[in-house]
Residue, then its C-alpha position, 0 to 999 in steps of 0.5 A: x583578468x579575473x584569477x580563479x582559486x585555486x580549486x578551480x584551476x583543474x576543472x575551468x580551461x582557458x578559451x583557446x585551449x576548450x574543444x568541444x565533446x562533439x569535435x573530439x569524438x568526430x577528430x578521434x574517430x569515436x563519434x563514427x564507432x558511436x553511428x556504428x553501434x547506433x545503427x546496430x541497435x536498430x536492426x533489432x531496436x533496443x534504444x529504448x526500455x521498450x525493445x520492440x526488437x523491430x528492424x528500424x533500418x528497413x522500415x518496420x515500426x515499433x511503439x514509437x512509429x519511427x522507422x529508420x530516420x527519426x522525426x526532428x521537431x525542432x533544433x536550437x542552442x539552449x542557453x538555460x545552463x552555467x556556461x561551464x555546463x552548455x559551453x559560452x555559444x549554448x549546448x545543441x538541443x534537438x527535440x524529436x517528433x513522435x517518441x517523447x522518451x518518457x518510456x513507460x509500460x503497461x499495468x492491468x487495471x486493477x494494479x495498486x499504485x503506492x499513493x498519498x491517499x493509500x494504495x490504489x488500483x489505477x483503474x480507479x486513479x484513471x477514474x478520478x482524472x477528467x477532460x478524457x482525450x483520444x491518444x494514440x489508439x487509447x485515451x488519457x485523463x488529466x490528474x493535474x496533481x490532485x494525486x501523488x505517488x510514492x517515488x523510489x526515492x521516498x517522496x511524493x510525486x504528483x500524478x499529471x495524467x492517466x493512460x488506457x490502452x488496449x492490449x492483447x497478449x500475455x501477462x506475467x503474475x509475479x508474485x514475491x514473497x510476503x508481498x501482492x502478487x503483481x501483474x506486467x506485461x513480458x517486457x516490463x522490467x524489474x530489479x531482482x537480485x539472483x542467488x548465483x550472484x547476491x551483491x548485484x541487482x539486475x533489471x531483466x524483463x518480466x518473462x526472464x524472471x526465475x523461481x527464486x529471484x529477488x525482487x528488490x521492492x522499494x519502501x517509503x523512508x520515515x524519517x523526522x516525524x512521530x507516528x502515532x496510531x489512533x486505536x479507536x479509528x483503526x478497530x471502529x469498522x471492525x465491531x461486529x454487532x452482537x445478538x440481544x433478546x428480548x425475551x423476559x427473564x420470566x415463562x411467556x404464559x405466566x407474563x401474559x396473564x399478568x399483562x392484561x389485569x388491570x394492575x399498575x406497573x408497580x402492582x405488577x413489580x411486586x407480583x413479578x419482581x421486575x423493576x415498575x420501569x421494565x414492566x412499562x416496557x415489556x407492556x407495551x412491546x406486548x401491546x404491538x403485537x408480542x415483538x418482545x418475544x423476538x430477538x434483535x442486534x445491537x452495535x458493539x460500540x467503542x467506549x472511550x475511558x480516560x486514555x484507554x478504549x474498549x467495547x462496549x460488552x468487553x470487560x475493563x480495563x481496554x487497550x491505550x487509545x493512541x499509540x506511538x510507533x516504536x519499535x518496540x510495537x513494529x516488533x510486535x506488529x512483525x512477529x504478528x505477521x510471521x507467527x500469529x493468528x487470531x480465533x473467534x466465535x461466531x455471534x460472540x463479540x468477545x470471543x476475540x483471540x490473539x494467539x502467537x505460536x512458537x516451537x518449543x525451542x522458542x521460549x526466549x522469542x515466547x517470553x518476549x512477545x508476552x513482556x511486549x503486550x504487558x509493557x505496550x498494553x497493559x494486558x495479562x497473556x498466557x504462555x501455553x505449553x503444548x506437545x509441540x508449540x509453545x502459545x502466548x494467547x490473550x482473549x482481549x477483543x479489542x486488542x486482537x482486532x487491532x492486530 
């Protein structure tokens, strides 16, 4: 005989002394209590998160197309547990036909979707699946992983497969606080927290929601890792190009006489004070018809110094090119989100202007913002004291932009 420790001996009973879950319920009456209240819920159905609200029992049909009696596919004792999990003789398995209980619900096509490749409309998830199959009066496409999801527990899931379906009726716009609106169907439900009743969260359906709920949101935890912000790819789509011209320092009639003597490009540097190379130059646009009396644009290209980028027509020094995400700059990048702006002018490229507006009785958050952007950057912002507001504004164009 095998004696067990003692930590065991309140959760292991002997053979003789085990009586099944479902034989107690039966002997005790409750498996009878649980039939009852079973039968209720499919008078109006609410088994699942789907609450058709259909009257399974006389025959009505909901999503699942089960009426009163559900469809057993197959039925078997299942062996793939401890034994002090599914019992020495198996624990009794049964798979139904027709639902699959994996209850999920209807979002619009152009929903975002947290993935690992940054969010994404699921039209466009639907788009990138392949093998597109007819399935109960839509289609599927197979994913088969090549896409992850940000679950509520904060890793990533693989998406196996995407659905489109017809649907003809309402949609609910919720739109929470600092937050995208979303889209759902009135029956799709969210947890909210109500300011009658704080310390609990509720999970109601889409059309019971009120102005003024808490939607909770789920947030990707970081934990472990360093994160690094690579400047010079975050601000490089954000170059604008800037106008250039290429009409000459000089009065247009007083150049073109010159042009065409018969005079070298030297002879000519001395007559015009221009550089021989520049009048070469300005020959030969003149050759091609006078386009160098035309203006152009140039690309206001990111130049790298050292560990510091800039614009190419920003004056020096620039901003750090990588940047650890500390706290310090989460801080920033909030107060940004909260307070700040930034101005510009058009066809200026520098005129750039990152400007973060307090009350005045704001100073200490002022004097802070201004130390972080000295500390993190290396800039010189101003604090500006108006009528109303207190400003702490750079004119850096690179760093505006990054913001």
């Amino acid at each position: 005989m095998t004696h067990l420790p003692d930590f065991c001996k309140g959760f292991i009973l002997p053979r003789k002394q085990f009586e099944p879950a479902y034989l107690e319920a039966y002997r005790s009456g409750r498996l009878a209590e649980k039939v009852e209240r079973v039968r209720a819920m499919l008078q109006r159905c609410r088994v699942c998160p789907r609450n058709c609200d259909l009257d399974r029992w006389n025959g009505q049909l909901g999503m699942c197309a089960s009426g009163r009696y559900a469809d057993v596919a197959s039925y078997f004792p299942h062996f793939g547990e401890e034994d002090v999990l599914r019992g020495w003789r198996g624990s009794g398995t049964i798979f139904f036909g027709r639902c699959n209980l994996k209850c999920v619900f209807c979002l619009p096509p152009e929903a975002f979707v947290a993935t690992d490749q940054g969010p994404l409309p699921i039209a466009r998830i639907f788009e990138a699946g392949s093998d597109e199959t007819p399935w109960h009066g839509g289609t599927v496409r197979f994913l088969d992983g090549r896409l992850h999801a940000w679950a509520r527990h904060g890793a990533p899931v693989p998406i196996t497969k995407a659905f489109r379906h017809p649907y003809e009726g309402e949609l609910i716009w919720v739109k929470p606080y600092n937050c995208p609106p979303v889209l759902l169907t009135p029956n799709h439900e969210v947890f909210v927290v109500r300011v009658s009743d704080p310390d609990r969260p509720a999970r109601l359906r889409a059309d019971a929601l009120s102005k003024g709920d808490y939607l909770i949101v789920p947030k990707r935890p970081i934990r472990g890792q360093d994160i690094v912000l690579d400047v010079a790819s975050i601000i490089a789509d954000a170059a604008r190009p800037f106008r250039k011209s290429r009409r000459p320092r000089m009065a247009i009639e007083d150049l073109v006489p010159l042009l065409t003597q018969p005079l070298t490009s030297k002879e000519l540097a001395g007559l015009t004070g221009y550089h021989p190379a520049y009048i070469r130059k300005l020959r030969g646009l003149w050759r091609n018809g006078g386009a160098w009396c035309m203006d152009m644009h140039q690309a206001n290209t990111l130049v790298q110094e050292g560990e510091r980028v800039r614009f190419k027509t920003e004056q020096r020094p620039g901003i750090p090119a990588r940047l650890p995400l500390d706290e310090s700059l989460a801080w920033l990048l909030g107060i940004y989100c909260a307070e700040g702006h930034v101005t510009a002018i058009r066809n200026r490229p520098n005129s750039y202007r990152i400007v973060f507006s307090f009350g005045r009785h704001e100073s200490v958050l002022a004097d802070r913002v201004a130390d972080g952007l000295r500390r993190i950057f290396g800039v010189a912002p101003q604090l500006r004291w108006r009528r109303t507001t207190i400003t702490v504004e750079i004119g850096k164009a690179s760093l505006a932009l990054l913001f």
